[in-house]
C-alpha positions in Angstrom: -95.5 26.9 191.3 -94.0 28.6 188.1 -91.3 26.0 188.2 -94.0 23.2 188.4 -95.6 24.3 185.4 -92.6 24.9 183.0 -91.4 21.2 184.1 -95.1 20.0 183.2 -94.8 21.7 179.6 -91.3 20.6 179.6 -92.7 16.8 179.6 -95.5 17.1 177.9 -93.6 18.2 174.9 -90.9 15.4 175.3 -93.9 12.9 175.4 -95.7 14.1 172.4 -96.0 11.2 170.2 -94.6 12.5 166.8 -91.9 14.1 168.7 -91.5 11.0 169.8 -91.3 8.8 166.9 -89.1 11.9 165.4 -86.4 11.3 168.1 -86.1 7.8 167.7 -86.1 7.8 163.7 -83.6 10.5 164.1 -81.0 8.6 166.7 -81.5 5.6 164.3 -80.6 8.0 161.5 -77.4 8.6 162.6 -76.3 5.7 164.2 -77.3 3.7 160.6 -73.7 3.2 158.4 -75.8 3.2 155.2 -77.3 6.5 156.0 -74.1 8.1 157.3 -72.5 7.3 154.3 -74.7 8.6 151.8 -75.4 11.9 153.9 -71.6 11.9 153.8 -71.5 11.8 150.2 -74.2 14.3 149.5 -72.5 17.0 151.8 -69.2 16.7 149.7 -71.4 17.5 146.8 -73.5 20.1 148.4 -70.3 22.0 149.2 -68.8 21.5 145.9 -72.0 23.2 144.3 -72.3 25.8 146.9 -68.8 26.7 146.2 -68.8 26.2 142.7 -68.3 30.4 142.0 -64.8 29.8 144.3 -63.4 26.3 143.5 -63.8 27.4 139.5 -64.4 31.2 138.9 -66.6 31.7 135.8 -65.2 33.4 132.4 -68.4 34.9 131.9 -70.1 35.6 135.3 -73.6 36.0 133.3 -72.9 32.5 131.5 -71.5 30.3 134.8 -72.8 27.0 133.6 -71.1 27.7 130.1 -67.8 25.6 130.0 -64.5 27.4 129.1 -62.5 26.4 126.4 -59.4 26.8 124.5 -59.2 26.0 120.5 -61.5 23.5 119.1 -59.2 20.7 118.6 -61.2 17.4 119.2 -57.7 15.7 120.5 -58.1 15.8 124.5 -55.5 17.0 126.5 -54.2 15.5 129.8 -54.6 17.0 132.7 -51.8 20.1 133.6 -51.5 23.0 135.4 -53.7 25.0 133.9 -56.8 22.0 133.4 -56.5 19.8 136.4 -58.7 17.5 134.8 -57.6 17.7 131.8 -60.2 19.0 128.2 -62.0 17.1 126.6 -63.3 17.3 122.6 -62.9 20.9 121.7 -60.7 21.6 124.8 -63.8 22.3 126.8 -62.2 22.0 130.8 -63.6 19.1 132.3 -62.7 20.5 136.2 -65.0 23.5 135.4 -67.8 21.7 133.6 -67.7 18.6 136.8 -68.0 21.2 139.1 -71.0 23.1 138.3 -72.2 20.1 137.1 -72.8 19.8 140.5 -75.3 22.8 140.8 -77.3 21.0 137.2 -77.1 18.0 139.0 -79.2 19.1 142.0 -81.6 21.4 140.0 -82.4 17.9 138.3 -82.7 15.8 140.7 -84.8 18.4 143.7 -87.0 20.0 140.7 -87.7 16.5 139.1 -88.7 14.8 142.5 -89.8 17.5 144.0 -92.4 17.7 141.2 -93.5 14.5 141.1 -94.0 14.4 144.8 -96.7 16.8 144.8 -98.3 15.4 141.4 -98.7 11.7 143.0 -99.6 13.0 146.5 -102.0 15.0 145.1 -103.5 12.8 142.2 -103.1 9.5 144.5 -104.6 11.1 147.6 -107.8 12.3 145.7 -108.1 8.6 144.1 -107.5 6.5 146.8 -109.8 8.6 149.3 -112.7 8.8 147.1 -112.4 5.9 145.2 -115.6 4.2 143.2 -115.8 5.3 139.5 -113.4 8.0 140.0 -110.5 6.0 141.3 -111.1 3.5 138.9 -111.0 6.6 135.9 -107.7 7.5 137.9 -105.8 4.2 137.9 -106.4 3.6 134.6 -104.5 6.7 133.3 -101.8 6.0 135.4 -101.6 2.1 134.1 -101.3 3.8 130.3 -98.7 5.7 131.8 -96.6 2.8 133.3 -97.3 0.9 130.5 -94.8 2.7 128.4 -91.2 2.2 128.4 -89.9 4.7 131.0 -86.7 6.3 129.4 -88.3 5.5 125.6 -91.6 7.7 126.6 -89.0 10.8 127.8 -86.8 10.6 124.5 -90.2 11.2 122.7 -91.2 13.8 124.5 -88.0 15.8 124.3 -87.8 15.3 120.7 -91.3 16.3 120.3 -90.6 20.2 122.6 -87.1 20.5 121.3 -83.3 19.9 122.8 -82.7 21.3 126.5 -81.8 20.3 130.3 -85.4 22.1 130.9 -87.4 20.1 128.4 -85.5 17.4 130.2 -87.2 17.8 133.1 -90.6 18.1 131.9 -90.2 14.9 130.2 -89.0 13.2 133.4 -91.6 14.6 135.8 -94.3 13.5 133.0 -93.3 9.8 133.3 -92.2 9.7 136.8 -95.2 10.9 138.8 -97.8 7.8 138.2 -95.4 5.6 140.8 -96.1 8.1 143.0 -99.3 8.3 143.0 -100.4 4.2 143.0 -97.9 4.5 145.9 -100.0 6.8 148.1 -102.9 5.5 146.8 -102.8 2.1 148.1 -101.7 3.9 152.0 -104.9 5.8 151.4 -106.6 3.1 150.8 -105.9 1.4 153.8 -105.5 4.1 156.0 -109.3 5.7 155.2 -110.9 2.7 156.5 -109.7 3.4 159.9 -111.3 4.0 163.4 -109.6 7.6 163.6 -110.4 8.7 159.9 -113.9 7.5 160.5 -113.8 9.5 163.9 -112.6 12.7 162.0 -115.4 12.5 159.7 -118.3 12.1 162.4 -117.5 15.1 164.3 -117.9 17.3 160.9 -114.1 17.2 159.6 -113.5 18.5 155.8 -112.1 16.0 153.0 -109.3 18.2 152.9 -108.7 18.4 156.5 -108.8 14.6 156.9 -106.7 14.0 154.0 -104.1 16.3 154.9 -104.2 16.4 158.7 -105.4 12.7 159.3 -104.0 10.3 156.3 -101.4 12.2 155.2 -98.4 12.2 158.0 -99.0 8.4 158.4 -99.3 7.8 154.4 -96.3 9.5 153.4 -93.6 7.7 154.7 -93.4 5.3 151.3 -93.2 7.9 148.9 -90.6 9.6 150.6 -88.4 6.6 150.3 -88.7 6.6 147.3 -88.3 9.7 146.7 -85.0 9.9 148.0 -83.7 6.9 146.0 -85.4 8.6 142.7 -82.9 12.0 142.8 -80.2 9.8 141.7 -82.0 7.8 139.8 -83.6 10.7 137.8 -80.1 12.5 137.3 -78.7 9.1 136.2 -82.0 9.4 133.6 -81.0 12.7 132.4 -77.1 12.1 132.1 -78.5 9.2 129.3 -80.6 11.6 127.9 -77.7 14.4 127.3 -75.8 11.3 126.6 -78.1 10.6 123.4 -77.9 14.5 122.5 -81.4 15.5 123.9 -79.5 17.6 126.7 -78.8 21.1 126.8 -76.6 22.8 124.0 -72.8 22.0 123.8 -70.7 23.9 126.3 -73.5 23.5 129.1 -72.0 22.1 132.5 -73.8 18.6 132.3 -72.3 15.3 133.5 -73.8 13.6 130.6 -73.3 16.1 128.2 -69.1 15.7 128.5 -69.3 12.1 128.8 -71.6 12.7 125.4 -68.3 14.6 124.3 -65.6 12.2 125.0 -67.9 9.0 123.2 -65.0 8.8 120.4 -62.2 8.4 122.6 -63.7 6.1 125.3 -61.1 3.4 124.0 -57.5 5.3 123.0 -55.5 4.9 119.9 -54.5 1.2 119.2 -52.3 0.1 121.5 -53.0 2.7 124.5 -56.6 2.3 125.1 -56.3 4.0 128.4 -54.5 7.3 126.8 -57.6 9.4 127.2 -58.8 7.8 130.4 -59.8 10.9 132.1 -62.6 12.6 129.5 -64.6 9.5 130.5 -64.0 8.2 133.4 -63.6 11.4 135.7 -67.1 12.1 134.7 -68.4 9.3 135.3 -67.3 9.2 138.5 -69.0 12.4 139.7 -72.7 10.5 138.2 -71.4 7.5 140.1 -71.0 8.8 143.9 -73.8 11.2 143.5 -76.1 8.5 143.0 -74.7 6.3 145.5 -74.9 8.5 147.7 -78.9 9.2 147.6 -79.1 5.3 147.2 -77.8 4.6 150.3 -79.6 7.4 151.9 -82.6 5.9 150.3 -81.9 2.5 151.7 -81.0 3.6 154.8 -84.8 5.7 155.1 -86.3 2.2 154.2 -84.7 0.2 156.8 -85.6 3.2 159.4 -89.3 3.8 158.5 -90.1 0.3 157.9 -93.2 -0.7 160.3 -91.1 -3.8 160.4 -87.9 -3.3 161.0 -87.8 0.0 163.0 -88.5 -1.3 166.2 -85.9 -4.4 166.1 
């Protein structure tokens, strides 16, 4: 009898629908190249960070994201024993400052996102449920908003609160959430006019309870898409930011602050234009497969959660 009864609970939770749909967009998860790639990517990264203390011990344990360095000459050095990777201008180590560059690099990217997510959810949510005047108010701050050149609207508004990674991230969570929200707001749109919704709200539901409970899980899928494709894009945002000098102050692990610092020697001395190679391009390569890899975790995400495509 008791054997009966856990088998019955045993199915019943195998059959639940959003267990369901979680299985199978899992399985298709892993088995997607795309996907297994970029996760691949990432969890190099993530170590690296999480390691960061071990791979390059910090000179000053209450300063870790403060580069090293050894003379100010601005003539790099090649990499040697002692700087694998080499210094760039003013002999900062460019192993050290790649490295937990790491840890800056997700603090951007999750914060940044992560921000925005809630903003548009929120704001897009509210509009596109309610709608009439208020949507219409709604939308049209978000049109002044896309309006504006993206990265020329952020380099304002850092120069207008002052230099820093932190102001940074303001700027980029200012400009980046209206996507957001015109995303979810055209699902709630749709999704409001539904025989469920409607169902919800005839047996006494709250606005909050239907919008969160109800539209919600099947709304969201979009904007976590692109979500995932915007944490690259958002460090690659910052990196030209600390590029053009509105980063953090010099000597701050940043990917776009040391290729900022190697800008003069990009091209070498005539006649050896590769001689300081390494202050740019090693760099640039950690920017490069970090946003890859969220890129083709992003891609991957819209091939799986496409009402389209995921069933083929």
């Amino acid at each position: 009898m008791f054997l009966g009864k856990k088998k019955k609970i045993v199915l019943d939770f195998e059959e639940h629908p959003r267990l369901k749909e979680f299985s199978f967009s899992f399985k298709r998860l892993i088995k997607n190249p795309l996907s297994v790639t970029g996760l691949s990517i990432i969890f190099i990264f993530l170590v690296l960070a999480v390691l960061a203390p071990v791979i390059a011990p910090p000179k000053w344990p209450h300063e870790p994201f403060r580069i090293p360095h050894e003379g100010f000459s601005v003539t790099p050095r090649p990499p040697s024993h002692e700087h694998p990777f080499g210094t760039t201008t003013k002999q900062y180590d460019i192993f050290y400052g790649v490295i937990w560059g790491t840890r800056t690099a997700f603090r951007i990217g999750f914060m940044v996102v992560g921000s925005i997510l809630v903003i548009g959810i929120i704001y897009g949510s509210i509009a596109g449920y309610f709608g009439g005047a208020l949507d219409e108010v709604m939308m049209r701050i978000v049109d002044i908003f896309m309006s504006l050149p993206t990265l020329i609207l952020a380099m304002a508004i850092v120069t207008a609160l002052g230099r820093s990674l932190d102001n940074i991230m303001k700027s980029l969570i200012i400009v980046g959430w209206p996507i957001y929200a015109r995303t979810i707001r055209g699902s709630v749109l749709t999704l409001r006019e539904e025989d469920f919704v409607k169902a919800a709200k005839a047996l006494g539901a709250s606005n909050i309870r239907i919008i969160f409970k109800h539209i919600l899980p099947n709304a969201i899928y979009p904007v976590l898409i692109l979500a995932s494709l915007d944490i690259g894009s958002m460090v690659l945002t910052a990196a030209a930011l600390s590029f053009l000098g509105l980063g953090a102050q010099e000597g701050y692990a940043d990917w776009g602050q040391m290729v900022s610092l190697a800008r003069n020697y990009i091209v070498g001395p005539p006649g050896e234009p590769l001689k300081y190679w390494y202050v740019v391009t090693i760099p640039g390569l950690f920017i490069l497969f970090f946003v890859l890899g969220w890129n083709l975790l992003g891609d991957a995400f819209r091939d799986i959660f496409d009402p389209k495509q995921r069933r083929r």
